[in-house]
N, C-alpha and C positions, 0 to 999 in steps of 0.2 A: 952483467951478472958474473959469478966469480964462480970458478971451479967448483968452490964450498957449498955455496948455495946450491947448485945445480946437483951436488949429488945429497943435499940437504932434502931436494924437493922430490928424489929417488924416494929417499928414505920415507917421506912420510907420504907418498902416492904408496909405497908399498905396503904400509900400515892403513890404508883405505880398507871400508865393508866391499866386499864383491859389488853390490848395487854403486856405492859412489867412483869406486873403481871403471865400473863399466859406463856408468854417467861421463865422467871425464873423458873415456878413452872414444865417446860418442859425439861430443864437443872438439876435442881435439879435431876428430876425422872430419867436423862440420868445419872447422878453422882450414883445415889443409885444401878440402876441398873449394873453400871458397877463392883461397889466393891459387890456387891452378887456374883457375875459371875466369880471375884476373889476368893472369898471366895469357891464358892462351887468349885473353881480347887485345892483350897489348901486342902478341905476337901475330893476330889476325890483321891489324889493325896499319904493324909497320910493314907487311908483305903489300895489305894492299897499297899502301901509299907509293910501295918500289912494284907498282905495275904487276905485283904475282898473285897468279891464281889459280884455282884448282885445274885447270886443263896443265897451266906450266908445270906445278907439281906432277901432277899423273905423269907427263912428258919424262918427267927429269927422272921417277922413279923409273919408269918402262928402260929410259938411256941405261941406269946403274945393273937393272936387272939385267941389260942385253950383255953390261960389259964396256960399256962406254959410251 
């Protein structure tokens, strides 16, 4: 998608009624939230396969808080 466009789709999100407005801007947050939700099973997913788990995490957090 080209510069233009993108500020093409500004322009006319900004010429939205406040209801289609806030439609979209509720879609959108459905979209975002769903690929985080992906993401964090992808990121669940290669910890546990490399043997990590929530006691290692606590571990490694408690090391960072101590200082090392």
């Amino acid at each position: 998608m080209s510069h233009a466009t993108v500020l093409d789709l500004i322009e006319q999100i900004k010429k939205l009624p406040e209801e289609e407005r806030g439609l979209l801007e509720s879609l959108l947050a459905r979209v975002e939230e769903s690929e985080w939700n992906r993401q964090a099973a992808e990121a669940r997913r290669a910890a546990r396969d490399k043997g990590i788990d929530q006691e290692i995490i606590d571990q490694a957090v408690q090391a960072v808080r101590r200082g090392g």
